[in-house]
Each structure stands twice: as structure tokens, then as C-alpha cells.
FIDO-42296 format. One line per field, with one value per residue: residue number from 1; chain; x, y, z of N, C-alpha, C in turn. Coordinates in nm, 4 decimals, m for minus. Layout:
BEGIN
resi <- c(NUM:...) .
chain <- c(A:...) .
n.px <- c(X:...) .
n.py <- c(Y:...) .
n.pz <- c(Z:...) .
ca.px <- c(X:...) .
ca.py <- c(Y:...) .
ca.pz <- c(Z:...) .
c.px <- c(X:...) .
c.py <- c(Y:...) .
c.pz <- c(Z:...) .
//
This chain:
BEGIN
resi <- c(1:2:3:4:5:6:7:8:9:10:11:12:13:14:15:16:17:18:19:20:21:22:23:24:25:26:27:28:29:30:31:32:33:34:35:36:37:38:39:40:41:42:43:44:45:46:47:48:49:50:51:52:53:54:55:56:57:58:59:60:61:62:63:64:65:66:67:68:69:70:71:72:73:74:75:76:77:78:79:80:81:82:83:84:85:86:87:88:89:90:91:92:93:94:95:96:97:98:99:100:101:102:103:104:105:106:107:108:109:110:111:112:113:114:115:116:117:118:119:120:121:122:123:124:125:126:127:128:129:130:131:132:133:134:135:136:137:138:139:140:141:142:143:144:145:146:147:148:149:150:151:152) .
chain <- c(A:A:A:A:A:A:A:A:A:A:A:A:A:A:A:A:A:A:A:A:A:A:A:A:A:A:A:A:A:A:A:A:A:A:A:A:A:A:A:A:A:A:A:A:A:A:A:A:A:A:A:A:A:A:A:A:A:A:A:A:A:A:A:A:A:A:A:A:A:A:A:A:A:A:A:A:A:A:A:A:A:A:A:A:A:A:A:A:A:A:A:A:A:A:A:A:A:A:A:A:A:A:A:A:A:A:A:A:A:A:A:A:A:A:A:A:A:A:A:A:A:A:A:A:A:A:A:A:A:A:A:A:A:A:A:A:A:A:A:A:A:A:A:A:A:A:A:A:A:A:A:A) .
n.px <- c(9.9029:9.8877:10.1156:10.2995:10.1459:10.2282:10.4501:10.8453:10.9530:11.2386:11.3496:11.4350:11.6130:11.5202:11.3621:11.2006:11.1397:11.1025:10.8569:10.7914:10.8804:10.7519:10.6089:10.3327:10.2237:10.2660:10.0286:9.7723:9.7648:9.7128:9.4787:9.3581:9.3690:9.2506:8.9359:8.9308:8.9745:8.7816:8.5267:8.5806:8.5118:8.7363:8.8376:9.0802:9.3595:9.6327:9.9063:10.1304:10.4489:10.7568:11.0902:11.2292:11.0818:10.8431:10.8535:10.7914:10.5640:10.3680:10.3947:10.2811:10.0296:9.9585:9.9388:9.7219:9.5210:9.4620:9.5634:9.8169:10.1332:10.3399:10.6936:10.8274:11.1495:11.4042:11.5923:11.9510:11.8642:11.9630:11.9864:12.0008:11.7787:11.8206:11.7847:11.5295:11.2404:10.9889:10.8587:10.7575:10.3759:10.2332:10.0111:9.8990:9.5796:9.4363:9.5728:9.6978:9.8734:10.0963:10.2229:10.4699:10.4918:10.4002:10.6162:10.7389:10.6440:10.7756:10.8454:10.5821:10.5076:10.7246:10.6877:10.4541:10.4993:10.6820:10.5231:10.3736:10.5288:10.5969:10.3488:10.1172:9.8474:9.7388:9.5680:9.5832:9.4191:9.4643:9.6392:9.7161:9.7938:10.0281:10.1865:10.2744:10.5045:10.8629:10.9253:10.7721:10.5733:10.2682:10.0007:9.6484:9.5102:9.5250:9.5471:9.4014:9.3835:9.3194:9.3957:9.3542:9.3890:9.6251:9.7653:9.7245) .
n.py <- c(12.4926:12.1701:11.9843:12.2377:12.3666:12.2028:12.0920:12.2537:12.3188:12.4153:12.2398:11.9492:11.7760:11.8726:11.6479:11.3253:11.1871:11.3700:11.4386:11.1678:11.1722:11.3578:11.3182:11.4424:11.4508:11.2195:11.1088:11.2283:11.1381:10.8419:10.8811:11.0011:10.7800:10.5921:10.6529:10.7195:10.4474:10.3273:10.4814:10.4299:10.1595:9.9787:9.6679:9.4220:9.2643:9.2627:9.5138:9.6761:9.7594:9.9570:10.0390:10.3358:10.4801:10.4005:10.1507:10.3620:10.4527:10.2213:10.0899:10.1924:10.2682:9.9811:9.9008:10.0615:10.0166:9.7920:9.5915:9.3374:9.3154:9.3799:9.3839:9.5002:9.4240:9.6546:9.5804:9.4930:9.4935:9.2856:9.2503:9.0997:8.9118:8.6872:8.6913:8.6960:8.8025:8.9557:9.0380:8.9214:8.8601:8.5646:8.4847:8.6532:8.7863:9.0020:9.3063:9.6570:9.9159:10.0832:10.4017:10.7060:10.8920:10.9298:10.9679:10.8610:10.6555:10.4106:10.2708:10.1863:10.0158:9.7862:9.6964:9.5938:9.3872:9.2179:9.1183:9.0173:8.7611:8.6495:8.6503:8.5132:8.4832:8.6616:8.9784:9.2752:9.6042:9.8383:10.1957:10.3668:10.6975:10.9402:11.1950:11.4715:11.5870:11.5176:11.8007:11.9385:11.9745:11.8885:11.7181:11.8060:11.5793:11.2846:11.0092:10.7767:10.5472:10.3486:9.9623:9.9424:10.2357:10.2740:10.0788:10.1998) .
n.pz <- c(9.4183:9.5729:9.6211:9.6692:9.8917:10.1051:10.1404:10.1347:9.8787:9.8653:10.0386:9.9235:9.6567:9.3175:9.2102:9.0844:9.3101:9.5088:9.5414:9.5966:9.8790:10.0351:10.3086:10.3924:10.1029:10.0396:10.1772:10.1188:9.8231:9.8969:10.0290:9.7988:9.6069:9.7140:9.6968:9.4795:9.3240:9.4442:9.3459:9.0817:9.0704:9.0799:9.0581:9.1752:9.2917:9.3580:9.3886:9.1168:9.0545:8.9759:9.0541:9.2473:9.3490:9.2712:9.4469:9.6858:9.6497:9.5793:9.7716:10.0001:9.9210:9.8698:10.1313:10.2139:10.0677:10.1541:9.9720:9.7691:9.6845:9.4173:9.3084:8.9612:8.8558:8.7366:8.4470:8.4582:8.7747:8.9492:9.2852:9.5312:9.4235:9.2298:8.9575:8.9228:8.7726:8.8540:9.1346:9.4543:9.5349:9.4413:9.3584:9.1230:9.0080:8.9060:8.8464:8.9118:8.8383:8.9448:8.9318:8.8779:8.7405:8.3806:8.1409:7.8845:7.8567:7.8254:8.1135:8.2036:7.9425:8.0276:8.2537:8.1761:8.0097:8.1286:8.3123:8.1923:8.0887:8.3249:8.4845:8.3335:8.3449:8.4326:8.4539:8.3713:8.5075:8.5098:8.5112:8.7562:8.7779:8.8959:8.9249:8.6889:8.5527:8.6499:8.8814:8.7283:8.8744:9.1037:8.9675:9.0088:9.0440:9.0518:8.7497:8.5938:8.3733:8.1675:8.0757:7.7616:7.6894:7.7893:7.5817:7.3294) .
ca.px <- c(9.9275:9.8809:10.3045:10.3943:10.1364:10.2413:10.6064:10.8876:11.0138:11.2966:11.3729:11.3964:11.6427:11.4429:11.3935:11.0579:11.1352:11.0603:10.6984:10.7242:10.9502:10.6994:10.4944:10.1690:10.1832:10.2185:9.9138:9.6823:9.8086:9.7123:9.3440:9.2759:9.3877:9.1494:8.8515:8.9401:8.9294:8.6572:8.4624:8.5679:8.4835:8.8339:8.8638:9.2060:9.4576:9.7528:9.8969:10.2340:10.5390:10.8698:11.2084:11.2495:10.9380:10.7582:10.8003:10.7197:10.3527:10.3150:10.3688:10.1813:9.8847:9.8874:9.8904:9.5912:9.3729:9.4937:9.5947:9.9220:10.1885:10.4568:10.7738:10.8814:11.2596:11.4522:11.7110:12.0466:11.8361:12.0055:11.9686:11.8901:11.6508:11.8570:11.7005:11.3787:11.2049:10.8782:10.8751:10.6229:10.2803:10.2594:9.8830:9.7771:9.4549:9.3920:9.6443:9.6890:9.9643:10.1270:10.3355:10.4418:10.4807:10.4347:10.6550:10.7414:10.5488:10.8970:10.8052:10.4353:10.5498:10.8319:10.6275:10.3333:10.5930:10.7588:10.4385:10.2785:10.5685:10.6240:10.2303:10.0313:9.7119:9.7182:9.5016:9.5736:9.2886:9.4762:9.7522:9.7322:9.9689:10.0671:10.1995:10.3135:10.6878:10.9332:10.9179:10.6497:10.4612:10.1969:9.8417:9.5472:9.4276:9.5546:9.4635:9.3659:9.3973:9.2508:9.4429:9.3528:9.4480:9.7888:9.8118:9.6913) .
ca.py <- c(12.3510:12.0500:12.0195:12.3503:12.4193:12.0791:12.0786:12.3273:12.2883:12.4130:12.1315:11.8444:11.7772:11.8794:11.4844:11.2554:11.1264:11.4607:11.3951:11.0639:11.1792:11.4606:11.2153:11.5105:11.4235:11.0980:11.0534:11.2911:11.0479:10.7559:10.9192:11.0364:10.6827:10.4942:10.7417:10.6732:10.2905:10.3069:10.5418:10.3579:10.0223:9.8671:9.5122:9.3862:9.2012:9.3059:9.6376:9.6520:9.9051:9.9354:10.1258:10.3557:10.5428:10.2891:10.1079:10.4115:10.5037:10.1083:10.0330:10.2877:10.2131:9.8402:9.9025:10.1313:9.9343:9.5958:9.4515:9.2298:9.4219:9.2554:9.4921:9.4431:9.4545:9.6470:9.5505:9.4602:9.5174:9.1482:9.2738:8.9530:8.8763:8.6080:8.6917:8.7288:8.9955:8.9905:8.9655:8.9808:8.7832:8.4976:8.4280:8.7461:8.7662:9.1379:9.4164:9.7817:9.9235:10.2219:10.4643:10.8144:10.9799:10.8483:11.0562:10.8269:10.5015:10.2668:10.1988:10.1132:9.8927:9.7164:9.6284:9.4933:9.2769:9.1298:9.0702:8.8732:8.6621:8.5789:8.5948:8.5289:8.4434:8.7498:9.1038:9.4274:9.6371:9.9981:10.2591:10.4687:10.7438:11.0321:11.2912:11.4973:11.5473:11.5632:11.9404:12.0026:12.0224:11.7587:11.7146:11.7845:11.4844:11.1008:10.9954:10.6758:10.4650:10.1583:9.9120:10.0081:10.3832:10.2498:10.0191:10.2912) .
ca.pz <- c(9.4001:9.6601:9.6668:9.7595:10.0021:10.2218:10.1142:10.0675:9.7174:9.8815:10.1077:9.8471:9.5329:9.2535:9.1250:9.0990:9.4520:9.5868:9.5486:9.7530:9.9566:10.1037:10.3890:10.3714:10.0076:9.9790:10.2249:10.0428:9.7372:9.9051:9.9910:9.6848:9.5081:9.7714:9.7043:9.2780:9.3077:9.5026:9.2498:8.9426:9.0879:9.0419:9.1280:9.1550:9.4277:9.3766:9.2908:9.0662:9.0510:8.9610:9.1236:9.4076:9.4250:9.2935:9.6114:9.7986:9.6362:9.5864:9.9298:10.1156:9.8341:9.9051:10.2758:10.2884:9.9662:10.1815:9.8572:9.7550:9.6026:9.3127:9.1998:8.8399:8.8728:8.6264:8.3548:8.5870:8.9105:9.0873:9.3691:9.6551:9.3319:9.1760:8.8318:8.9312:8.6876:8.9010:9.2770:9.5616:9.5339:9.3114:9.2592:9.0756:8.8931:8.8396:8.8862:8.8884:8.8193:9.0477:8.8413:8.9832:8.5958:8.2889:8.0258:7.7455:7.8210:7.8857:8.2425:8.1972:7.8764:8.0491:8.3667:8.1352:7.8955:8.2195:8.3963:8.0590:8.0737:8.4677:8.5350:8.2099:8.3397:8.5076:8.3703:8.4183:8.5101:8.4208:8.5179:8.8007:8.7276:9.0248:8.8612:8.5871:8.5145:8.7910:8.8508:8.6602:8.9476:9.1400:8.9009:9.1286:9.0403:9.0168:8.6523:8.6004:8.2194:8.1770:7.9735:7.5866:7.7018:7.7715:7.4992:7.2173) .
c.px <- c(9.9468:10.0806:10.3420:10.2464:10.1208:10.3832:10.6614:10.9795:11.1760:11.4081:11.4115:11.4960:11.5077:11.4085:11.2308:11.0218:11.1324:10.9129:10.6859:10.7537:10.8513:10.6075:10.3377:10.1137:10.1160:10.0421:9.7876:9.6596:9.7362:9.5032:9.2723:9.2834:9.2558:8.9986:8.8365:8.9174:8.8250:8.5357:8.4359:8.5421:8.5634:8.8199:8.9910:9.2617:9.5309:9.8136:10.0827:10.3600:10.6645:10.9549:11.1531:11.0813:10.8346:10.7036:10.7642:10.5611:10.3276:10.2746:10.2790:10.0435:9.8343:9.8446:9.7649:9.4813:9.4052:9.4808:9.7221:9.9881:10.3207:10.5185:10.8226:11.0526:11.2710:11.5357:11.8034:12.0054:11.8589:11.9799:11.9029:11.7816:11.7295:11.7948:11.5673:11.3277:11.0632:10.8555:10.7732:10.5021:10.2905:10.0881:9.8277:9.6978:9.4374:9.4955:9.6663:9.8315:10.0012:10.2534:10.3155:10.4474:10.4956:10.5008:10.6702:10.6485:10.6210:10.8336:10.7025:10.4675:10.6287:10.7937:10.4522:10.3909:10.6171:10.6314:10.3099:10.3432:10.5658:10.4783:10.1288:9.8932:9.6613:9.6488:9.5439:9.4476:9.3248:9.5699:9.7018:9.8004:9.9339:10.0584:10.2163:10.4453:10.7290:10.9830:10.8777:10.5460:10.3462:10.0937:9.7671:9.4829:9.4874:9.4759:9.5030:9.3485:9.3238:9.3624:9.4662:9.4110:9.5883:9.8634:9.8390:9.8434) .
c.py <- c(12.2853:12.0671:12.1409:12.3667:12.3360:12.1179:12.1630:12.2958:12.3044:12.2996:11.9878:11.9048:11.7970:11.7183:11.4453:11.2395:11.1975:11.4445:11.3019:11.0606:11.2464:11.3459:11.2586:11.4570:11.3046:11.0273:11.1372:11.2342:10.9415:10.7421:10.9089:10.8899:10.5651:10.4987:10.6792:10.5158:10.2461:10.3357:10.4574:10.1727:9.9249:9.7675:9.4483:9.3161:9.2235:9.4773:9.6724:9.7746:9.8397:10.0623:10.1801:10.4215:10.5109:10.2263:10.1900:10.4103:10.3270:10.0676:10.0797:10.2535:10.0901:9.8405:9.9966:10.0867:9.7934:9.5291:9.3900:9.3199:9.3041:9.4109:9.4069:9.5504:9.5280:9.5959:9.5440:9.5101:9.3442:9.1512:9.1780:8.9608:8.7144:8.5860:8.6805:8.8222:9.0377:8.9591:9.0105:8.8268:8.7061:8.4716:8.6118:8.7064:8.9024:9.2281:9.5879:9.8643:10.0595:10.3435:10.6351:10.9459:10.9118:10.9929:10.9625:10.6779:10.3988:10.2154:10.1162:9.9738:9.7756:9.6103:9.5258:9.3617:9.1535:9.0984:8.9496:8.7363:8.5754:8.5497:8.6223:8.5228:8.5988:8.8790:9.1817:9.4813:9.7826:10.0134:10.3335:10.5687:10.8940:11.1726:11.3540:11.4584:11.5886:11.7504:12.0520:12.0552:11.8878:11.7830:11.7288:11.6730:11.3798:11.1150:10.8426:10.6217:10.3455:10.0661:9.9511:10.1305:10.3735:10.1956:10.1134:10.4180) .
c.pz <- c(9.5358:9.7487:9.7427:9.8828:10.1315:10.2556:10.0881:9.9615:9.7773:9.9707:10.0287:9.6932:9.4479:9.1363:9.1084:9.2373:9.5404:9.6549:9.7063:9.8634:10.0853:10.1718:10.3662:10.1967:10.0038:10.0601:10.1612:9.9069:9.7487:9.9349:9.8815:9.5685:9.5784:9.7069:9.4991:9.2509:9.3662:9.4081:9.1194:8.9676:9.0365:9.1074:9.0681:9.2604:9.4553:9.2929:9.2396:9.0719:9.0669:9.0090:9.2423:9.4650:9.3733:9.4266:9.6965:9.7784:9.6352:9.7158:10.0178:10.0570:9.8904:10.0421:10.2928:10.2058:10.1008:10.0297:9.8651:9.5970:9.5222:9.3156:9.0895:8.8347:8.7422:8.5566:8.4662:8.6765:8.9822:9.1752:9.4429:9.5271:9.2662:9.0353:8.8465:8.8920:8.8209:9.0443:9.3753:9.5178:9.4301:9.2743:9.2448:8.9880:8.7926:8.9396:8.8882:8.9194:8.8601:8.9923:8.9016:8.8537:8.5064:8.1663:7.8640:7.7621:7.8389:7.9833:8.2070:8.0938:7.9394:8.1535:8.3165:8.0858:8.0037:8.3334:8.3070:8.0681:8.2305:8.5435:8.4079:8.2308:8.4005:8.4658:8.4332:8.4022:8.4777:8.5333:8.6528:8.8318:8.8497:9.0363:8.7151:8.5767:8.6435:8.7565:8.8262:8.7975:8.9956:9.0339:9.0006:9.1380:9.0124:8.8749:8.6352:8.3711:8.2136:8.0213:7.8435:7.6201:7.6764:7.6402:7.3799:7.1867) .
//
């Protein structure tokens, strides 16, 4: 696996934020997500994500697509937001949404709900999801959803 032969497992709480934590990863991450939107001929502007390692794979993503990145706060995340559920770019059109595991589907739901209401005109163009479970191990591969996938 990708993880262990960059990173030592040992080095790193065993959490999600191991993953983003590892720099060799996250740039082999950020390759292989360029290389996938390139392939599948996404067209988008901005690319979406919520919490901590959200903002890491978001950030490093938007900086190497050059797109325009939003986070979708969570539930009591105040934080310098002043109730702001959705923060970052305000004219999106088409988004893609940066997720580092999807296990039950909350996240992805929560960040579509609160991105219908704060930017309605706005489409999602699909999921790009990281890994498996924290622990589980990296996927060799980024997998990619498109909207209906998620919705279904």
C-alpha cells in the first residue's frame, strides 16, 4: 500500500488526519486527483470541503487545479464565521466536492444541503472521495461519484 511505503504508520495517531498529515501522501493525492479531473473532463471552479482535513486535501487540491475553494462549516463551527454555513468564494457555478472518506454519507449530505441553500444556483459536478476508513488503509485509487451516485 501507497501509505505505508511513504509513511510510518508508526509515526502518526491512528485517526483520518494521518493520511493528510503524511506530506509524500498528500502530494501523490494531489497528482493523482489532477490526472482524474483531467481524464474525466471535470469542469468546475470551485472545489468544496468541510473540517480539518478537509481543508488540508481541499487546499492543496485547489492550489494545484488553480480553482476557488468554499468550506461548509459544521453545526456550532462559529468560529470568526459569524454564522456563516458556507465560506470562501461566492460566485460558484460548478463544484466538486473534496472528501477524505465517505463512511455513512452525513458529510457529503450536509455539505450538499448547506450549499443548495447558501449557493442555489450553484451544481455539483460529483464527490471526490480519498480514502477508505481511517485505518483501513489508503485505496490505490481516488474514486470519483458523480452526483446521482451520491444521491442514490
Amino acid at each position: 500500500m501507497f501509505f505505508e511505503d511513504t509513511c510510518k504508520l508508526d509515526d502518526f495517531n491512528c485517526t483520518h488526519l494521518r493520511y493528510a498529515m503524511c506530506v509524500k501522501m498528500l502530494r501523490r493525492a494531489v497528482r493523482e486527483a489532477k490526472a482524474l479531473a483531467k481524464s474525466k473532463k471535470l469542469d468546475f471552479d470551485t472545489i468544496v470541503f468541510r473540517g480539518i482535513s478537509g481543508a488540508i486535501w481541499g487546499t492543496a487540491m485547489a492550489m494545484a487545479l488553480n480553482k476557488n475553494m468554499a468550506v461548509v462549516r459544521k453545526p456550532n463551527d462559529d468560529t470568526h464565521s459569524s454564522g456563516i454555513k458556507v465560506e470562501g468564494h461566492k460566485k460558484i457555478h460548478r463544484y466538486l466536492i473534496v472528501d477524505d472518506f465517505t463512511s455513512t454519507g452525513h458529510t457529503v449530505r450536509e455539505i450538499l444541503k448547506q450549499m443548495r441553500e447558501a449557493r442555489p444556483d450553484a451544481k455539483c459536478v460529483g464527490l471526490l472521495q480519498l480514502l477508505r476508513q481511517p485505518c483501513q488503509g489508503y485505496s490505490e485509487r481516488e474514486t470519483f461519484k458523480t452526483l446521482k451516485e451520491i444521491e442514490d
